[in-house]
C-alpha positions as CSV (number, residue, x, y, z in Angstrom):
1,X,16.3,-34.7,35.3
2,X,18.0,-37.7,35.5
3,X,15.6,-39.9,35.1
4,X,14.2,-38.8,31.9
5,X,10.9,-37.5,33.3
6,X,10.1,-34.2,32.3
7,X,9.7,-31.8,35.4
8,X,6.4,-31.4,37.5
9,X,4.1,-28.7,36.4
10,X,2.4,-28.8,39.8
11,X,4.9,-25.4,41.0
12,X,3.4,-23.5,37.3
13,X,0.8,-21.5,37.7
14,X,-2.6,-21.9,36.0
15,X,-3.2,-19.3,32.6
16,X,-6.4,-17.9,33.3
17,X,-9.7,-19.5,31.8
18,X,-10.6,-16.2,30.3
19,X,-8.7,-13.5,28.9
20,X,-10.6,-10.2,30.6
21,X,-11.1,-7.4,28.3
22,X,-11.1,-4.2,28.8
23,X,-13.7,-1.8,27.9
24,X,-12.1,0.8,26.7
25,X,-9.3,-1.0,24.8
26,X,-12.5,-2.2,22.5
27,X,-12.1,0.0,19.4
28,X,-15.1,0.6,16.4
29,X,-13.7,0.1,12.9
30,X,-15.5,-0.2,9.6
31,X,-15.5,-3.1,7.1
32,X,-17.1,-3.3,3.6
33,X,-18.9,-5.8,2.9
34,X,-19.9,-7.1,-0.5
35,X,-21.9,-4.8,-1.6
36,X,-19.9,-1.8,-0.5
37,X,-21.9,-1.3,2.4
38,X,-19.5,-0.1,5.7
39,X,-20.9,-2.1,8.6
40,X,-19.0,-1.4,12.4
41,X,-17.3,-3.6,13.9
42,X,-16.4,-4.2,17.6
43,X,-12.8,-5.9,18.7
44,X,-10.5,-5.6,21.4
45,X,-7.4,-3.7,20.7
46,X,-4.7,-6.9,19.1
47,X,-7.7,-8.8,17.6
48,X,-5.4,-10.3,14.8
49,X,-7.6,-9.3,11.6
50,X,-8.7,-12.8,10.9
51,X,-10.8,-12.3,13.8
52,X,-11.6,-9.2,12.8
53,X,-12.9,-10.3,9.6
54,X,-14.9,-13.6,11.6
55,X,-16.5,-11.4,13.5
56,X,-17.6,-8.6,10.3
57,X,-19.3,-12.1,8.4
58,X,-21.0,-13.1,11.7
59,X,-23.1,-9.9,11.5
60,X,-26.2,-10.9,9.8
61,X,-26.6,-8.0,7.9
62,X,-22.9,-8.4,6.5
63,X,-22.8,-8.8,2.4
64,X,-20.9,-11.8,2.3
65,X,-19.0,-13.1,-0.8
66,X,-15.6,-15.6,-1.6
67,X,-13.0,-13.5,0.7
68,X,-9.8,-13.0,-1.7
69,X,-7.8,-10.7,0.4
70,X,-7.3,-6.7,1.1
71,X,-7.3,-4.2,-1.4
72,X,-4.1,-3.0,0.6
73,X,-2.0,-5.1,0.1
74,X,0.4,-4.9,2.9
75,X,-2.3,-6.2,5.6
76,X,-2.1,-9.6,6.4
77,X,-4.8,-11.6,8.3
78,X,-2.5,-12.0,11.4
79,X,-1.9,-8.5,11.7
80,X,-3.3,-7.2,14.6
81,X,-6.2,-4.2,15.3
82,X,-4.8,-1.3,16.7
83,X,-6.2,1.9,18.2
84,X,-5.1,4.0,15.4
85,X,-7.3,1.6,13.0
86,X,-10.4,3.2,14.7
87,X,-9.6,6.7,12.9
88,X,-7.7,5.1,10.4
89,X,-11.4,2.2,8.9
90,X,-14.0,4.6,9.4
91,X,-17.9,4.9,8.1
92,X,-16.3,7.3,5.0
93,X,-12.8,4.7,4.3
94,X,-13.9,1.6,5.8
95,X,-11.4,-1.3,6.0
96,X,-11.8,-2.6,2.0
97,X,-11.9,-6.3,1.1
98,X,-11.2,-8.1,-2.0
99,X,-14.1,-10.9,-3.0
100,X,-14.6,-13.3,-5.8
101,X,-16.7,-12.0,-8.5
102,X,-20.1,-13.4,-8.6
103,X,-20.7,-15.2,-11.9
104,X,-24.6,-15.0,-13.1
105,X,-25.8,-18.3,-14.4
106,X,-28.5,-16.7,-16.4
């Protein structure tokens, strides 16, 4: 590299264009909307929960309000879904956000 020029990436190979995902690695877990209301939702196993969370407001039927945080407060949103979160966020102790309290203007 004695010319300053950084090396050819002709000899790399390509990433993939799409990440395949396995079936069975996709796990079911619960999150609460709003309203209280445990919806499922559908991720690949090391779905960071930001995604997790994207994909829960997506849902048309998902009670959506001003996203504050967890009510557990050692998640963060770049932890990732796990296999164990499937038993662990179910229909009975789904995943539990924090929202913004609605103000009524009446």
């Amino acid at each position: 590299m004695s010319n300053g020029r950084l090396p050819s990436s002709s000899k790399l190979p390509l990433p993939p264009a799409t990440i395949p995902v396995d079936p069975e690695n996709i796990v079911e877990v619960f999150v609460a909307d709003y309203n209280g209301l445990a919806l499922p939702v559908y991720v690949p196993v090391g779905t960071n929960l930001v995604d997790l969370l994207d994909a829960a407001f997506e849902r048309p039927t998902f009670g959506k309000g001003s996203f504050l945080g967890f009510e557990d407060v050692n998640l963060r949103l770049d932890d990732p879904v796990t296999a164990a979160d499937a038993t662990r966020w179910t229909a009975d102790e789904p995943l539990r956000l924090k929202f913004k309290v609605r103000t009524s203007i009446y």
